[in-house]
C-alpha positions in Angstrom: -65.0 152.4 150.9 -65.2 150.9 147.7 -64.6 153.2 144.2 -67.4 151.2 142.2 -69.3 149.4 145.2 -72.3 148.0 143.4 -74.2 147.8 139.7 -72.1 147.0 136.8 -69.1 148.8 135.2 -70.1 151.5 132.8 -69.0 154.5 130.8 -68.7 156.5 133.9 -66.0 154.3 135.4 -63.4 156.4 134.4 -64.9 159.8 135.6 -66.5 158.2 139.0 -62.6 156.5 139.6 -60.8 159.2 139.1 -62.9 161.3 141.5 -62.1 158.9 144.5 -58.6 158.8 143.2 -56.9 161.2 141.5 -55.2 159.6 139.0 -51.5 161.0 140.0 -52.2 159.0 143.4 -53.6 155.9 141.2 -50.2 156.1 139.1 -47.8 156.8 142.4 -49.7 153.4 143.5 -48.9 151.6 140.0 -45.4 152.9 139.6 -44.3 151.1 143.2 -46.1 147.8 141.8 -44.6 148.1 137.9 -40.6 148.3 139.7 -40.9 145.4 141.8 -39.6 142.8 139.2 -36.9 144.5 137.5 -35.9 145.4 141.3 -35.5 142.0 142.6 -33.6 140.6 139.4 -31.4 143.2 138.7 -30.1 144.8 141.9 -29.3 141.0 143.0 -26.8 141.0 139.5 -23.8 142.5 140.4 -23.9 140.3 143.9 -23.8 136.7 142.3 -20.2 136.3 142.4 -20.5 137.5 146.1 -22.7 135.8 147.1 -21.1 132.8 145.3 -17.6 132.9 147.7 -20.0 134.3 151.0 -22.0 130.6 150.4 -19.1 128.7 148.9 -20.7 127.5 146.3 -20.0 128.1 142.4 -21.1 131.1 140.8 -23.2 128.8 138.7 -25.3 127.5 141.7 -26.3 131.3 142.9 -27.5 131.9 138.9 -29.9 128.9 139.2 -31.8 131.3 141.6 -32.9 133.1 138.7 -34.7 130.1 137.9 -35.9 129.6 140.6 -37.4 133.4 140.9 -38.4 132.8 137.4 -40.5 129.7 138.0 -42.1 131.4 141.2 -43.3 134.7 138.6 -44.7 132.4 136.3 -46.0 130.4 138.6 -47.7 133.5 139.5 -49.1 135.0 136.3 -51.6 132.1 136.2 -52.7 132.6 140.1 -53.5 136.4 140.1 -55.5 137.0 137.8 -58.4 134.7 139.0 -57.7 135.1 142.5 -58.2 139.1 142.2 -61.3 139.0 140.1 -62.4 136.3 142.9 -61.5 138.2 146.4 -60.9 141.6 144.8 -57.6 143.5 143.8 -56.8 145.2 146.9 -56.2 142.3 149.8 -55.2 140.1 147.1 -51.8 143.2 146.5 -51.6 143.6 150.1 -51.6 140.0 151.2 -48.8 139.7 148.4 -47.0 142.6 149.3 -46.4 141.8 152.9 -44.7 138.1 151.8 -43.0 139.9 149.7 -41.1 142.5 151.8 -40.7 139.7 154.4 -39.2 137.4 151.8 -37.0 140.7 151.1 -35.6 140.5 154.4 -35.1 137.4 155.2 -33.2 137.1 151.6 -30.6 138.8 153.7 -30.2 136.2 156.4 -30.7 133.1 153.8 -28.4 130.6 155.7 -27.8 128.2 152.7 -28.5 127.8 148.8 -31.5 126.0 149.6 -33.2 128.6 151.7 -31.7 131.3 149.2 -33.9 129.4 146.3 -37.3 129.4 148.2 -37.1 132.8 149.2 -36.1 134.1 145.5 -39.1 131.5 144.3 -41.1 133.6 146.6 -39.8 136.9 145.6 -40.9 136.0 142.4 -44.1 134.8 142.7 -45.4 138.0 144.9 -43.6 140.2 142.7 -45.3 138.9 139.8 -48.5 140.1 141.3 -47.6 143.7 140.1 -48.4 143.6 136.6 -51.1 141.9 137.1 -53.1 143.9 139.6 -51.6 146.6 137.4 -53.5 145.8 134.4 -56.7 144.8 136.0 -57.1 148.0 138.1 -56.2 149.8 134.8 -59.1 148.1 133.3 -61.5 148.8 136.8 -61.0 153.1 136.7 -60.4 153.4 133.3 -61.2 153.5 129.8 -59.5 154.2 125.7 -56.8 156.9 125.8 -57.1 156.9 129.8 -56.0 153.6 130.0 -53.6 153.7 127.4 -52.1 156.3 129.2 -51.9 155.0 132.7 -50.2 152.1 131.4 -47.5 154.2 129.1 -47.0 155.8 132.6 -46.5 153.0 134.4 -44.7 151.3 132.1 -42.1 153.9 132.3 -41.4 153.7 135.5 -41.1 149.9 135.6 -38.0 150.9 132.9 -36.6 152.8 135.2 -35.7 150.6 137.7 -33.7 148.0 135.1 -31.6 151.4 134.8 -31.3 152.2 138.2 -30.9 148.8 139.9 -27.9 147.4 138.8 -26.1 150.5 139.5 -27.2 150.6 143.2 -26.4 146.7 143.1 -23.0 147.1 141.9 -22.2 150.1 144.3 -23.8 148.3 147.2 -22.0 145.6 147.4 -18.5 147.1 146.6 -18.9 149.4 149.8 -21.7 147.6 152.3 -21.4 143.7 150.9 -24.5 141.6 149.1 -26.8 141.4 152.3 -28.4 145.1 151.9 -29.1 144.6 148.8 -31.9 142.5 149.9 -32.7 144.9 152.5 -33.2 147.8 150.2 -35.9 145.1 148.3 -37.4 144.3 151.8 -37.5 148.1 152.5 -39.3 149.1 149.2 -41.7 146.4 149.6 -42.8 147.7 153.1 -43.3 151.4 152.0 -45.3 149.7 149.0 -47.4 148.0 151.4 -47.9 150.8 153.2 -48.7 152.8 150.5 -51.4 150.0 149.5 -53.2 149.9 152.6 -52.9 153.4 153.1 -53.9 155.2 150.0 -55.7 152.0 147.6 -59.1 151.9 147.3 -61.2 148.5 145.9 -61.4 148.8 142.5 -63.2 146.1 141.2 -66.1 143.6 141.6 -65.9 140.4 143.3 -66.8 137.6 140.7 -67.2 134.3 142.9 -66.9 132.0 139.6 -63.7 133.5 139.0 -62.0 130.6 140.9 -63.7 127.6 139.6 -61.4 125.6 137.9 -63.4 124.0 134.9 -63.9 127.9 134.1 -60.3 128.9 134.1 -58.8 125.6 132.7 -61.4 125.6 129.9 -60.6 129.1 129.2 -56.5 128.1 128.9 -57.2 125.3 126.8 -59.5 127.3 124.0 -56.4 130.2 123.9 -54.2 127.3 123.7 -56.1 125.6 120.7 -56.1 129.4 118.7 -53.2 129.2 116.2 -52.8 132.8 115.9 -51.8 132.7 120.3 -49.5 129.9 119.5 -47.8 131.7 116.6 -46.7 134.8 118.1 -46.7 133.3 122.2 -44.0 131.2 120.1 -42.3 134.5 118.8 -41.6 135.8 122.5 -39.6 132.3 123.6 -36.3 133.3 122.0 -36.1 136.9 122.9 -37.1 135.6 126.7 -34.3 132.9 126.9 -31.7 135.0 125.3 -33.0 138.0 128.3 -32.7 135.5 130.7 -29.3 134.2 129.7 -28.0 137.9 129.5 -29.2 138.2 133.0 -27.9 134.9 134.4 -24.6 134.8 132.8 -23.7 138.4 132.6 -22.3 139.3 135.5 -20.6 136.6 136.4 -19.2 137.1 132.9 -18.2 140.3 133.1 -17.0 140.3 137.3 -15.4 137.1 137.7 -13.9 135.6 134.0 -12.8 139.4 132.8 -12.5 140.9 136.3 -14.7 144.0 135.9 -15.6 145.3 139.7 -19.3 144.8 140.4 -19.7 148.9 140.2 -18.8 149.1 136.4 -20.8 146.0 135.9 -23.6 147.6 137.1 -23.1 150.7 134.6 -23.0 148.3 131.8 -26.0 147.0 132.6 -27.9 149.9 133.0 -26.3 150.9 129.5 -27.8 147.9 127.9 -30.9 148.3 129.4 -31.1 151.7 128.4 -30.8 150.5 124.8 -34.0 148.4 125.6 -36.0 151.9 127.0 -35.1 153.7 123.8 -35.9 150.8 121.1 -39.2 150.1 123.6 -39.9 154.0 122.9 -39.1 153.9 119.0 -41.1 150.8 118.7 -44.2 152.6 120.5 -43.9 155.5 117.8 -43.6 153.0 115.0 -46.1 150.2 115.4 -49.3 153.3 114.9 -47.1 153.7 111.4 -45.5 150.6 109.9 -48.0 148.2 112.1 -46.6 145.4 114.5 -45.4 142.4 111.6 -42.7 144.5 110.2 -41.4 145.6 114.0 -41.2 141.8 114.4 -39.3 141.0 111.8 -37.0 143.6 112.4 -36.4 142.0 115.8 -35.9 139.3 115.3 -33.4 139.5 112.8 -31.4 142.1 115.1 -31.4 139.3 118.0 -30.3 136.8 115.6 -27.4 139.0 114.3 -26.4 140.0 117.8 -26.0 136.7 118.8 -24.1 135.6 115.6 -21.7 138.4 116.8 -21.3 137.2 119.8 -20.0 134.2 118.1 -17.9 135.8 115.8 -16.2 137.6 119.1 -15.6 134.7 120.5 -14.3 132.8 117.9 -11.6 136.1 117.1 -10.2 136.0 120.5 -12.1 139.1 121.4 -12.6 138.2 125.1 -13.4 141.8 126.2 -16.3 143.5 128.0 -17.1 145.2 124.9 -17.3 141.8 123.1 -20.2 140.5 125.0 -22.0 143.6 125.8 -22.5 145.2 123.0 -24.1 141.7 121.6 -26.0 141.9 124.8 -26.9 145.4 123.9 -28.0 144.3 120.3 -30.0 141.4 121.5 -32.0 143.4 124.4 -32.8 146.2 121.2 -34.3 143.3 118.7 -36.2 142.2 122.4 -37.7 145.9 122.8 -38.8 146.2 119.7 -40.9 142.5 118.7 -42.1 141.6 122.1 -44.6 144.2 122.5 -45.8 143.8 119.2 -45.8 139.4 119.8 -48.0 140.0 122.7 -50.8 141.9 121.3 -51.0 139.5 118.3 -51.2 136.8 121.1 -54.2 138.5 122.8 -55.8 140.1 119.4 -58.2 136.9 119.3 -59.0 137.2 122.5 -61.0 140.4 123.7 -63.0 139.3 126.5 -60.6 136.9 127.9 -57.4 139.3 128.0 -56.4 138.8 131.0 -56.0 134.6 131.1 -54.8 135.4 127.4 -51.9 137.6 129.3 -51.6 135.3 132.1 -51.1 132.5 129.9 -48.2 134.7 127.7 -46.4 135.2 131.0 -46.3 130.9 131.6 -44.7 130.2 128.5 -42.4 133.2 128.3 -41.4 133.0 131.9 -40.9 129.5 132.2 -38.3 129.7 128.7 -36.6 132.0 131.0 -36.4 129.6 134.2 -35.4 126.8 131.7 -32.7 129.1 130.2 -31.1 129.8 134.1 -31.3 126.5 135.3 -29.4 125.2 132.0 -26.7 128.2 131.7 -26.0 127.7 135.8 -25.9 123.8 135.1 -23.4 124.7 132.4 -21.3 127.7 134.1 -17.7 127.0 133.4 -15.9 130.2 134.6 -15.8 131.2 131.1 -18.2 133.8 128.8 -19.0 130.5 126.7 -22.0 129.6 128.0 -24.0 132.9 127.8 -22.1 132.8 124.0 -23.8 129.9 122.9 -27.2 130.8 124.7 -26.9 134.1 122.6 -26.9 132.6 119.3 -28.8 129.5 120.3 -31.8 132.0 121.2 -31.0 134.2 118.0 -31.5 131.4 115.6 -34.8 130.8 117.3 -35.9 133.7 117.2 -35.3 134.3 113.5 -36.8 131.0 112.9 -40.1 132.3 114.5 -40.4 134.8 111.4 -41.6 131.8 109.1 -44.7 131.1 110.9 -45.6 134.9 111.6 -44.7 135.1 107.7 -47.2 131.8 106.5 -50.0 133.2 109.2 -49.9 136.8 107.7 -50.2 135.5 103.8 -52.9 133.3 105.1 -54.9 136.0 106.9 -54.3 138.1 103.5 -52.9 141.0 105.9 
């Protein structure tokens, strides 16, 4: 039975959702969705350099799988949105959600590199379908501080997992090998499924137009044309590269060139990424007060200085764990704190076409980060220099995206 079956969406939405679904089931339902991502890139960390010598192949060939899991997700940002508003959210989650936990498992029994970047291409694009659906079911049940709300909620549980992951990664494959690591994502994405088809109601109404591409490329191409998207889209593509680096490079960094054991690895990771929660937290309490220019700024200086220090560590000799993590650290703060703010300057023009306005965010920001795999596994030398260079490379852009934040701001007279 449908939540909202017929008549438009109005101001009893909210009230007439949450009584078919209570909204601790609605968020349950979200959380599984919002972890799926951060699951399947950073529980697979700690096992690149295993998965490297199982495959013999270079460590650099298995971190070109980010890319290629990158390219799926962005890939998928631009399909889901139209294709739920056109068939609806639920079978359009399900259907996902069932290629993904078979992409899960068969991860597992990938019998070459090749296979092993078609299935992470997959795991990406279903996976991307959770923030998606996410937001657009948030948008179906729910309106002002409800919404806002739901989403904070969510959103903490997606941080969660970039905790949590790595460490399970790292532990995983020091006791059971790399393969279950792919079980445990194959695993989660069945009892999401389950829990989908189960407990998930239709949200939304179908919109047959949704699909028609004149509509949907004439809407890219107008958010395209706006100068205020362009402007702070381009603020998001250094802070993406420089995450993806972190993520491509890191471990292989930190496991194989200074031989830290995939366990500890995975506790360093989860300490960086626990930097990222708290800035993402202080940057919530901040934008309401200082407003979201001045949070950009800030971060983007702090990526640029973190990447200038992982220069200067490299170029004192410092090869050490600390020497690349805590730039990693510093770089994943300055990240927390100006993307958020970035993306709802993107979308502020944009009100009634938020969603392809999102969609088109996640293209350009994922695809920096697919570029930024594929060129630091092209380049993997054994050594920490590549993800050193990619650091400051992707500080100096980012601090070079203040300028045009700067000249639109004095133009707008804000």
């Amino acid at each position: 039975m449908p939540l909202i079956s017929s008549g438009k969406r109005d101001k009893r939405k909210a009230v007439m959702g949450s009584q078919a679904m209570p909204f601790w089931k609605v968020l349950t339902l979200l959380s599984g969705l919002a972890i799926l991502m951060p699951l399947v890139i950073d529980i697979f960390l700690p096992a690149i350099p295993a998965i490297a010598q199982s495959f013999q192949v270079s460590t650099g060939d298995i971190q070109i799988t980010l890319a290629s899991l990158s390219l799926g997700a962005a890939i998928g940002q631009l399909l889901y949105g139209p294709l739920a508003d056109r068939f609806g959210r639920r079978w359009v989650i399900i259907v996902s959600m069932s290629i993904f936990a078979i992409s899960g498992f068969a991860t597992a029994a990938a019998p070459n590199l090749e296979w092993l970047n078609i299935l992470r291409f997959v795991q990406g694009l279903t996976a991307a379908s959770g923030m998606i659906i996410i937001r657009a079911i948030v948008r179906d049940l729910y309106d002002g501080a409800l919404a806002a709300k739901m989403l904070a909620y969510t959103f903490v549980a997606g941080s969660i997992m970039p905790i949590a992951a790595p460490i399970i990664g790292g532990n995983v494959t020091v006791w059971l090998g790399w393969q279950p690591n792919f079980y445990i994502i194959g695993g989660i994405g069945v009892l999401v499924f389950l829990s989908l088809w189960r407990w998930l109601d239709e949200t939304g109404e179908k919109d047959y137009d949704a699909i028609r591409f004149q509509l949907v490329w004439s809407s890219f191409v107008r958010i395209s044309r706006s100068r205020v998207f362009l402007t702070y889209a381009y603020v998001g593509i250094g802070p993406f590269a420089g995450l993806f680096a972190i993520l491509t490079a890191l471990s292989s960094t930190l496991i194989e060139f200074m031989g830290v054991s995939p366990t500890i690895f995975g506790y360093l990771f989860a300490l960086i990424m626990l930097g990222n929660l708290t800035a993402s937290i202080v940057a919530g309490r901040l934008v309401s007060s200082i407003g979201g220019v001045p949070l950009i700024y800030s971060g983007c200086v702090i990526c640029l200085v973190s990447g200038l220090a992982a220069g200067g560590f490299a170029w004192m000799g410092i090869v050490t764990p600390a020497g690349i993590v805590i730039p990693s650290l510093g770089f994943m703060i300055g990240f927390a704190l100006l993307v958020p703010a970035a993306t709802a300057g993107a979308m502020s023009p944009f009100p009634k076409m938020a969603g392809r306005a999102s969609s088109l965010i996640g293209l350009v920001h994922h695809s920096a980060g697919a570029i930024t795999s594929l060129l630091i596994g092209l380049m993997a030398d054994g050594t920490h220099i590549p993800l050193v260079w990619s650091l400051i490379i992707c500080g100096i852009f980012s601090f070079l995206s203040i300028w045009p934040v700067c000249k639109l701001k004095h133009e707008q007279g804000l």
